[in-house]
N, CA and C atoms as an extended XYZ file, in Angstrom:
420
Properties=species:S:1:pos:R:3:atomname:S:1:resname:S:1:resid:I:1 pbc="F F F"
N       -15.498      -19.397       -4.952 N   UNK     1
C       -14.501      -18.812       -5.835 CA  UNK     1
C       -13.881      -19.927       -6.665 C   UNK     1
N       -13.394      -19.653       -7.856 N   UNK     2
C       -13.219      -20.816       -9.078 CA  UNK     2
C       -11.682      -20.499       -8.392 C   UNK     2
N       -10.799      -21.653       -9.751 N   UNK     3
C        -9.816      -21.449       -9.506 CA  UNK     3
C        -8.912      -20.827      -10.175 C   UNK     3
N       -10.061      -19.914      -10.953 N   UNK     4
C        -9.192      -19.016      -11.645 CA  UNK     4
C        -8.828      -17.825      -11.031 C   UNK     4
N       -10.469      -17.439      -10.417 N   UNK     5
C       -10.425      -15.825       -9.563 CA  UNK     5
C        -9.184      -16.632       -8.060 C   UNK     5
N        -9.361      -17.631       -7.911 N   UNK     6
C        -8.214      -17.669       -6.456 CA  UNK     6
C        -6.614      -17.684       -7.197 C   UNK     6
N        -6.934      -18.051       -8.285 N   UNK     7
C        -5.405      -17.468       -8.714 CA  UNK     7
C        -4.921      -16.137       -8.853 C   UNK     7
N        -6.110      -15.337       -9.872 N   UNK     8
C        -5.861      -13.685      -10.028 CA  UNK     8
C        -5.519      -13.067       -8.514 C   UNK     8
N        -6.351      -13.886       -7.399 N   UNK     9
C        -6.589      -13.268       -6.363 CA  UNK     9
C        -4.970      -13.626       -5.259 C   UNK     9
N        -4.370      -14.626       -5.550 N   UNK    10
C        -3.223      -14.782       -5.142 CA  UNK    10
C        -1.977      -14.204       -6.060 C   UNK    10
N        -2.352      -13.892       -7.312 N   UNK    11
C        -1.466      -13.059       -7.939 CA  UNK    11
C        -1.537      -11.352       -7.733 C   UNK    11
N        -2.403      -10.967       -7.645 N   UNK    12
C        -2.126       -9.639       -7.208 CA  UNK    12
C        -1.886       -9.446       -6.287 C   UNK    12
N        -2.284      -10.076       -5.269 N   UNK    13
C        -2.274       -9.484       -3.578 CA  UNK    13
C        -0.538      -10.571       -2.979 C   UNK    13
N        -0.257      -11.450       -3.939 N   UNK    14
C         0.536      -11.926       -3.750 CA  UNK    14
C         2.077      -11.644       -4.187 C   UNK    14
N         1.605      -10.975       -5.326 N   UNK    15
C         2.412       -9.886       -5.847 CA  UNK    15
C         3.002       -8.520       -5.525 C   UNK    15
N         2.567       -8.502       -4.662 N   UNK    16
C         2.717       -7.418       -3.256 CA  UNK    16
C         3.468       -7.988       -2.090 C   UNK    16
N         3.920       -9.357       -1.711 N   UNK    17
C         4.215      -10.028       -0.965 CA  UNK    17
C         3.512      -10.183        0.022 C   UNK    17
N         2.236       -9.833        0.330 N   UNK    18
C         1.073      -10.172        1.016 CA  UNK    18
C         1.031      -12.255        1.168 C   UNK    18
N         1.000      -12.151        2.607 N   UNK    19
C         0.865      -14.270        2.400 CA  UNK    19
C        -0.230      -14.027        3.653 C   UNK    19
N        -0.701      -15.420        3.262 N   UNK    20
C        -1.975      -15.573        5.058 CA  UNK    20
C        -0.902      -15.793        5.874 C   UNK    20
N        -1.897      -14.986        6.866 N   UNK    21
C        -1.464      -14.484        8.628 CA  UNK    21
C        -0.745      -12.828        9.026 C   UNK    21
N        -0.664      -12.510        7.273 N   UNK    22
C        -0.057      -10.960        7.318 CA  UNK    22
C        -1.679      -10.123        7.973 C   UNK    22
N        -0.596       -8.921        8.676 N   UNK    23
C        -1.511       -7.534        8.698 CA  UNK    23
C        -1.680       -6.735        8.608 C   UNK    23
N        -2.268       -6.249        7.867 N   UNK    24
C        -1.935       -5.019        7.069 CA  UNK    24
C        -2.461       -3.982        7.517 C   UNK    24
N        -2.316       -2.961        7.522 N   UNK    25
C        -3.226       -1.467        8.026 CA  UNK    25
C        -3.380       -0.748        7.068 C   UNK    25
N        -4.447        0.030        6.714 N   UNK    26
C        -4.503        0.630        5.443 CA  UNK    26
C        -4.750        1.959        5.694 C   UNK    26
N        -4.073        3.021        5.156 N   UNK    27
C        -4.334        4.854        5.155 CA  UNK    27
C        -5.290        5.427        3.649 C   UNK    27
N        -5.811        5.974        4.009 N   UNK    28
C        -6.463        6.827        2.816 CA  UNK    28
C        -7.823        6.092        2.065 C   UNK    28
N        -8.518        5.376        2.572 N   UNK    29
C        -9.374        4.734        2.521 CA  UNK    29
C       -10.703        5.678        2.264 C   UNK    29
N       -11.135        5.456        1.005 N   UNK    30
C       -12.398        6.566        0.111 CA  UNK    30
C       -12.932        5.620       -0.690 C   UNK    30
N       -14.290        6.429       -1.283 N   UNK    31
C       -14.827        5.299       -2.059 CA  UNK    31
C       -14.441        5.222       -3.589 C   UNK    31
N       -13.270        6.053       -3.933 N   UNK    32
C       -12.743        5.739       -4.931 CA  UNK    32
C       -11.550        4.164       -5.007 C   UNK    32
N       -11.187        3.505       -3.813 N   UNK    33
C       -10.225        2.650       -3.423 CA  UNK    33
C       -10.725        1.804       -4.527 C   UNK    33
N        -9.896        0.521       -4.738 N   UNK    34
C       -10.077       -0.294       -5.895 CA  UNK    34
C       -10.221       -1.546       -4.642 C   UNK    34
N       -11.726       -1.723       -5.213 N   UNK    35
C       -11.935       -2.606       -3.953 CA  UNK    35
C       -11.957       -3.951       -3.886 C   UNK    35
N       -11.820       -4.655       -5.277 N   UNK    36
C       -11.480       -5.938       -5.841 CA  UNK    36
C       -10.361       -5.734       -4.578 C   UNK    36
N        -8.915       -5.235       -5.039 N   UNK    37
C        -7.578       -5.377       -4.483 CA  UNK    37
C        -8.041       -5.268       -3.119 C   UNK    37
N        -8.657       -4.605       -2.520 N   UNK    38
C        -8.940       -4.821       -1.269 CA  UNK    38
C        -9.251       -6.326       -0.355 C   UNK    38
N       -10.608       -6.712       -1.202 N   UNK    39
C       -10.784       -8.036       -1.325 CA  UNK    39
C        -9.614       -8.804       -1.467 C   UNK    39
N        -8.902       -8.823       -2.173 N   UNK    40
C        -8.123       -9.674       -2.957 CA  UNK    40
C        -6.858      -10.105       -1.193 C   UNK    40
N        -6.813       -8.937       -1.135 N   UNK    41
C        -5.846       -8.721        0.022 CA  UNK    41
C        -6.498       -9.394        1.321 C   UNK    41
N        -7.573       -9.094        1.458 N   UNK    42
C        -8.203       -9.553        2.880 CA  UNK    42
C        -8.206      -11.233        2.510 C   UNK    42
N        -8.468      -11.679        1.651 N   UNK    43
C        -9.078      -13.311        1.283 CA  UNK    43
C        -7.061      -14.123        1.437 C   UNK    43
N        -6.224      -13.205        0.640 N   UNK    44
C        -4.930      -13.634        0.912 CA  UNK    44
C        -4.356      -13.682        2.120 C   UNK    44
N        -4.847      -12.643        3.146 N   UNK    45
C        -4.113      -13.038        4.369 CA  UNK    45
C        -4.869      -13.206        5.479 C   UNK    45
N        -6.226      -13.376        5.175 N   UNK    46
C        -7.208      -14.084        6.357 CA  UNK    46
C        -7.579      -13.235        7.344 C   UNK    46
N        -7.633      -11.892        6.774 N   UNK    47
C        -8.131      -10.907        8.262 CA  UNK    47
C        -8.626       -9.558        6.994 C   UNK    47
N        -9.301       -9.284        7.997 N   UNK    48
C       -10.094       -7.827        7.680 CA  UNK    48
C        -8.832       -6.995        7.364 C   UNK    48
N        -8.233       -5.826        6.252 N   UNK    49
C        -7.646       -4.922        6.430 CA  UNK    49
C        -7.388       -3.747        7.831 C   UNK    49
N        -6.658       -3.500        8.974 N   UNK    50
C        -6.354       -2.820       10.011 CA  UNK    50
C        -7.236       -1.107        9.676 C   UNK    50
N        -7.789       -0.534       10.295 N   UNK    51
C        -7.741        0.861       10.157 CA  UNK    51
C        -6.792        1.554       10.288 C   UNK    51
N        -6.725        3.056       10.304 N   UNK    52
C        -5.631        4.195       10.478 CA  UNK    52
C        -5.593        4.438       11.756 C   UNK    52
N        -6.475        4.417       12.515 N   UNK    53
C        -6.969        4.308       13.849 CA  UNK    53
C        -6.160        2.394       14.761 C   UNK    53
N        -6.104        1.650       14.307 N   UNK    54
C        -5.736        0.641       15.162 CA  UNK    54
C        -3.913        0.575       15.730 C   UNK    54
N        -3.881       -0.358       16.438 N   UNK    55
C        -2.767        0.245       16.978 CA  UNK    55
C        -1.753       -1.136       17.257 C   UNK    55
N        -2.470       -2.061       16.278 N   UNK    56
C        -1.226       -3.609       15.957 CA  UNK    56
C        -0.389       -3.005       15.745 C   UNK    56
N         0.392       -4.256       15.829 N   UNK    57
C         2.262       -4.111       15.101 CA  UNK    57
C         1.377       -4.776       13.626 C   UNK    57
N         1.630       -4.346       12.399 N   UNK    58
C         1.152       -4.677       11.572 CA  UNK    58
C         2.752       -5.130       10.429 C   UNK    58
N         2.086       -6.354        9.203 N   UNK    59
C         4.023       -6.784        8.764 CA  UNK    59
C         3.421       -5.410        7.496 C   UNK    59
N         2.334       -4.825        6.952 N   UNK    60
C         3.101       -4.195        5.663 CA  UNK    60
C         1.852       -3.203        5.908 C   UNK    60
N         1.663       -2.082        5.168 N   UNK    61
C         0.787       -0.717        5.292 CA  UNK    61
C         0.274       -0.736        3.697 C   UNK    61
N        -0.964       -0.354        3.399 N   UNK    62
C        -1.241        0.532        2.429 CA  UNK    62
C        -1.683        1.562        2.600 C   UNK    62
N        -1.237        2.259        1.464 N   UNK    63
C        -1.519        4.025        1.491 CA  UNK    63
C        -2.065        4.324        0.027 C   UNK    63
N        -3.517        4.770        0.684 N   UNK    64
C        -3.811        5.181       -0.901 CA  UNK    64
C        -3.633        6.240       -0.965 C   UNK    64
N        -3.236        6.765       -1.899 N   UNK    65
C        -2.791        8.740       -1.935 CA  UNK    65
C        -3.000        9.167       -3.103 C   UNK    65
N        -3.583       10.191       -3.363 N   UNK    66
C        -4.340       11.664       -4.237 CA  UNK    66
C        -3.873       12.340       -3.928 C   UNK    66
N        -3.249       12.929       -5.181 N   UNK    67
C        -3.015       14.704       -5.382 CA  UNK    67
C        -3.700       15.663       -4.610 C   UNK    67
N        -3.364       16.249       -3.508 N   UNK    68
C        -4.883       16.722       -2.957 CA  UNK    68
C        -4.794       16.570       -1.495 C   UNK    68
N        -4.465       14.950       -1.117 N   UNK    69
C        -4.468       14.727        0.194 CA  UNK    69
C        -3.836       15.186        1.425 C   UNK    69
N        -3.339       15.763        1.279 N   UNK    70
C        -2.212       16.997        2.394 CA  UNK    70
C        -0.840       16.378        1.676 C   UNK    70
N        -0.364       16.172        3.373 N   UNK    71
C         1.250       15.892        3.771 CA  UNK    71
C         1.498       14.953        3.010 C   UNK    71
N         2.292       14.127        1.846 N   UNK    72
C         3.257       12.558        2.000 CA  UNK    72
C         3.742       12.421        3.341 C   UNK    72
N         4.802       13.775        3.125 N   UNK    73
C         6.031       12.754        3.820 CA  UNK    73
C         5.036       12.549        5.505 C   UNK    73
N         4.517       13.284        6.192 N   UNK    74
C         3.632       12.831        7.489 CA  UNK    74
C         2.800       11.806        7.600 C   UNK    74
N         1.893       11.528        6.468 N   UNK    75
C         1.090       10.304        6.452 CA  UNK    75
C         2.033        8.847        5.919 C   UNK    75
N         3.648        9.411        5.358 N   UNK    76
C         4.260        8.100        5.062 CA  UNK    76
C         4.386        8.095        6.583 C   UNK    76
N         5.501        8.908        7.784 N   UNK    77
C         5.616        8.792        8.827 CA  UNK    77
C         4.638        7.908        9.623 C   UNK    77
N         3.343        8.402        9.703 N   UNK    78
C         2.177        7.661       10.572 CA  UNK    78
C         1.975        6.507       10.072 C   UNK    78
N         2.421        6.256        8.634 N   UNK    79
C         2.006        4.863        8.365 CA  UNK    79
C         2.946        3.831        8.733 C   UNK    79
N         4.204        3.939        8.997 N   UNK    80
C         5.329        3.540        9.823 CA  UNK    80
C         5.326        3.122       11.591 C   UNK    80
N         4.292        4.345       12.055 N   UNK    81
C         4.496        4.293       13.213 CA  UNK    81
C         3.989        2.317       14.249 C   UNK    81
N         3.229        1.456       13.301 N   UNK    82
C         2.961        0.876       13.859 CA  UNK    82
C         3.487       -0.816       12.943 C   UNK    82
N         4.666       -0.517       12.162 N   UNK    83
C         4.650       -0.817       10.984 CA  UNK    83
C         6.548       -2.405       11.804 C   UNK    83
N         5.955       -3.772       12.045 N   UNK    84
C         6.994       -4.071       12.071 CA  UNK    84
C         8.236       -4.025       11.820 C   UNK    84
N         9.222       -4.295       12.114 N   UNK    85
C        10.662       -4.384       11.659 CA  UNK    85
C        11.016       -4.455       10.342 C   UNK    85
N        11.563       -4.311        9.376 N   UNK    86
C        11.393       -4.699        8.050 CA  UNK    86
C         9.982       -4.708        7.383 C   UNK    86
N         9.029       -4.363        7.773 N   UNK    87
C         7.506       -4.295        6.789 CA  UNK    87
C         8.004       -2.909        6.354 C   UNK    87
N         6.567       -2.873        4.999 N   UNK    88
C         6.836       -2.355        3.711 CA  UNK    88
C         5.563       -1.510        4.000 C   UNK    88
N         5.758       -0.929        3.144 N   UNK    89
C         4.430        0.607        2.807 CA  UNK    89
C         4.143        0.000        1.214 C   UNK    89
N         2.835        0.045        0.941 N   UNK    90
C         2.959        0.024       -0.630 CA  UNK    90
C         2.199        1.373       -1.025 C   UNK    90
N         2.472        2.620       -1.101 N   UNK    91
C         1.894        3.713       -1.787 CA  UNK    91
C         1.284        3.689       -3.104 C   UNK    91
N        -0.488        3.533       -3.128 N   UNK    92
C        -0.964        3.820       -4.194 CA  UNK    92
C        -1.597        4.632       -4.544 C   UNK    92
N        -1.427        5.054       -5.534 N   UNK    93
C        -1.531        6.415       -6.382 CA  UNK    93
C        -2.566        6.403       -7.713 C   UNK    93
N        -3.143        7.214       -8.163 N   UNK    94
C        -4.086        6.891       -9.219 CA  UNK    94
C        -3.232        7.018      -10.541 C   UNK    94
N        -3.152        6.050      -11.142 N   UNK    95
C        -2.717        6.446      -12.609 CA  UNK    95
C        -2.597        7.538      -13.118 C   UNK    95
N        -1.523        7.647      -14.119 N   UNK    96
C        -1.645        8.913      -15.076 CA  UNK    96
C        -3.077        9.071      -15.620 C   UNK    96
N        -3.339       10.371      -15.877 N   UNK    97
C        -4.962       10.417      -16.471 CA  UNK    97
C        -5.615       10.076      -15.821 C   UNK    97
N        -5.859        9.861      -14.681 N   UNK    98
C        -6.926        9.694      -13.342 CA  UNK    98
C        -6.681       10.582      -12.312 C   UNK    98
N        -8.265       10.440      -11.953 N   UNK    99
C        -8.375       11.767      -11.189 CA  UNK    99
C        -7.436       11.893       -9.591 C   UNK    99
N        -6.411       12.754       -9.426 N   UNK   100
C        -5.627       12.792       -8.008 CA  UNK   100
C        -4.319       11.975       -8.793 C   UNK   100
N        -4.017       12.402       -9.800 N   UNK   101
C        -3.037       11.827      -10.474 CA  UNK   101
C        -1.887       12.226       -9.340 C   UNK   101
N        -0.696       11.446       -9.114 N   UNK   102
C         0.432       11.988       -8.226 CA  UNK   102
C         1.789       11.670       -9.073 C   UNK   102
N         2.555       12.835       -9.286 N   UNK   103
C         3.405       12.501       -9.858 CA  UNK   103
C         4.348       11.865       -9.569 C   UNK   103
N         5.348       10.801      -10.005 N   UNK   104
C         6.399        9.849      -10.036 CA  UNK   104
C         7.808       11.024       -8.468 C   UNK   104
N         7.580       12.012       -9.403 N   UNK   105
C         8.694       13.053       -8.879 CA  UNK   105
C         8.428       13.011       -7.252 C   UNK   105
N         6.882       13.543       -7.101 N   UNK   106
C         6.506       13.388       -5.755 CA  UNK   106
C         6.787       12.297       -4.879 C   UNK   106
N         6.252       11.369       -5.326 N   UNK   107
C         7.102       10.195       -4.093 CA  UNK   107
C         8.322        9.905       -4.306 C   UNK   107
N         9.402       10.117       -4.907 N   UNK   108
C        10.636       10.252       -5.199 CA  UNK   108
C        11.186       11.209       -4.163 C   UNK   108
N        10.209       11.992       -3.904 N   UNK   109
C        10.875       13.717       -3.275 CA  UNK   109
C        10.375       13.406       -1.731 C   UNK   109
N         9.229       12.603       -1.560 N   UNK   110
C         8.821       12.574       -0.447 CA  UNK   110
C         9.334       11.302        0.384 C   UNK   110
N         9.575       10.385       -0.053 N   UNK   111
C         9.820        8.656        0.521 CA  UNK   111
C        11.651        9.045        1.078 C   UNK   111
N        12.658        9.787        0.939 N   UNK   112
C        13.524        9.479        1.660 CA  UNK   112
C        13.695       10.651        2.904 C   UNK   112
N        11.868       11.421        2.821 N   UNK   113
C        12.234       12.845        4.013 CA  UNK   113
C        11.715       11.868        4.793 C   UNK   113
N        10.834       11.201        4.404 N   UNK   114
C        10.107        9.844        5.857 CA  UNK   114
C        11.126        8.760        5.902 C   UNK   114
N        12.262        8.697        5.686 N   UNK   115
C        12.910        7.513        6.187 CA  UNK   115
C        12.746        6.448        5.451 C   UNK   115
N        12.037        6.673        3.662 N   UNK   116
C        11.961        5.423        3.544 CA  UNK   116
C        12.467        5.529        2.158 C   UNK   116
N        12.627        4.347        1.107 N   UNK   117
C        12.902        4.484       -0.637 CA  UNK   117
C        12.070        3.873       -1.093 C   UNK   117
N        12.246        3.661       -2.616 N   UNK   118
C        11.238        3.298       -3.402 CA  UNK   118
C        12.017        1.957       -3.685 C   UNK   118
N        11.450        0.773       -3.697 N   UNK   119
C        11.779       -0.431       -4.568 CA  UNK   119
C        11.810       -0.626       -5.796 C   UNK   119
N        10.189       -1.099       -5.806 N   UNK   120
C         9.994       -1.425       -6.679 CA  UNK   120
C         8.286       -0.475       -7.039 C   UNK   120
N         7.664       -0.297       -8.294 N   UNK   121
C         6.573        0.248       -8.540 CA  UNK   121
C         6.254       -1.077       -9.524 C   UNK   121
N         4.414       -0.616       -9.556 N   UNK   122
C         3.201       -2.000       -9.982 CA  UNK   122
C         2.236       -0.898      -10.475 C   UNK   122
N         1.862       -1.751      -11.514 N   UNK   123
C         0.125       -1.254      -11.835 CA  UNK   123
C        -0.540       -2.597      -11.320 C   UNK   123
N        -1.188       -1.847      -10.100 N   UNK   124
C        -2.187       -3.283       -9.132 CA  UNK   124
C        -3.545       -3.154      -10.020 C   UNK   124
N        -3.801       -2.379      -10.572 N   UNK   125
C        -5.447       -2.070      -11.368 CA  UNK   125
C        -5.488       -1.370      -12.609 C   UNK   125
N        -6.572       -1.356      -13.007 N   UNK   126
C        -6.898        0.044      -14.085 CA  UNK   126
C        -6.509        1.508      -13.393 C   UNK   126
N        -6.648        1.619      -12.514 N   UNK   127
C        -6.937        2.763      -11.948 CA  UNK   127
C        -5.691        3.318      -10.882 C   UNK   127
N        -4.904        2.206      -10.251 N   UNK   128
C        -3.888        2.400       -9.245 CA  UNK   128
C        -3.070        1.966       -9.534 C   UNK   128
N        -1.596        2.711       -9.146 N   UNK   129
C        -0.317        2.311       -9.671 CA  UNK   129
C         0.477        2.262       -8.206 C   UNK   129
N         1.535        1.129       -7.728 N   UNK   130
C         1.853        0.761       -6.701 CA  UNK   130
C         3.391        1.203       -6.604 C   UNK   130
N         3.663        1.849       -5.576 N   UNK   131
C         4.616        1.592       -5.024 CA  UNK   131
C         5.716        1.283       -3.851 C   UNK   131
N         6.422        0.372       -3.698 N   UNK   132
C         7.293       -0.281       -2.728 CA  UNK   132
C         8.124       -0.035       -1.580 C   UNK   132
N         7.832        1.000       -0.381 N   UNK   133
C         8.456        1.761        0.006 CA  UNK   133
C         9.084        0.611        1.432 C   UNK   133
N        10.387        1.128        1.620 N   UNK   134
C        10.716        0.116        2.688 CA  UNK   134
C        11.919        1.495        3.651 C   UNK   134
N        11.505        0.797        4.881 N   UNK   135
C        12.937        1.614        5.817 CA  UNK   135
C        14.082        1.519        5.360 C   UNK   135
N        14.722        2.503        5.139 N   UNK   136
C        16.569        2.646        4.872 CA  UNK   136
C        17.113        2.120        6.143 C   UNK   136
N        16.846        2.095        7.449 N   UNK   137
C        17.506        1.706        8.396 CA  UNK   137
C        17.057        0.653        8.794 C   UNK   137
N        16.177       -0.585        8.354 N   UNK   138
C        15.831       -2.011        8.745 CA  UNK   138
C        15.876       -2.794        7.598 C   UNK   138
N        15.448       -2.242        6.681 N   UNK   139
C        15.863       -2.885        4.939 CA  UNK   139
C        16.766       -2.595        4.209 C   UNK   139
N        17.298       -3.928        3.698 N   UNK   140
C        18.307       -4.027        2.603 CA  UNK   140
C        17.943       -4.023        1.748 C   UNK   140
């Protein structure tokens, strides 16, 4: 890897607050996922991404989510359940005009029935738009 792609590759995944030795667990995993960022994420913190299935204390979660996919607020819940003290959820969503588009309103409506708020939101790709979800009762 040059040192350009290890820069892009520490700017996006770093931009997420992702650092090596984090672990992440990831929900909603299809072959539409943006799998650069995937990469990008595994090479930044030195481990394979966690399944939905594993059962670490993990420091942050991704959730990829489509219009389509059932529950939010339950799959934000489960993505919590194994989710350290202060770690973060980053909910991604497909862009406007992409397919499983999710509207802004929706995770607005869904992130404080699971216990959690919105921070901050990212466009991590062409295709996925990020957002920052953290516990109301462990985060400031």
């Amino acid at each position: 890897m040059g040192e350009a792609e290890a820069a892009a590759v520490e700017n996006v995944a770093g931009n997420l607050g992702f650092k090596d030795g984090d672990l992440i667990q990831e929900f909603g995993y299809d072959e539409d996922v943006d799998f650069d960022l995937r990469d990008d994420i595994e090479d930044l913190t030195g481990s394979e991404l966690l399944t939905e299935d594993d059962h670490d204390v993990v420091d942050a979660a991704i959730l990829w989510w489509r219009d389509g996919d059932g529950d939010l607020v339950d799959t934000l819940v489960d993505a919590q359940t194994t989710l350290a003290p202060g770690g973060v959820v980053w909910l991604l969503t497909p862009k406007s005009g992409r397919d499983g588009y999710v509207p802004a309103s929706d995770v607005q409506e869904a992130a404080p029935t699971a216990g959690l708020h919105v921070t901050t939101s990212a466009g991590v790709s062409s295709d996925w738009s990020a957002n920052r979800l953290v516990n109301k009762r462990t985060n400031k």
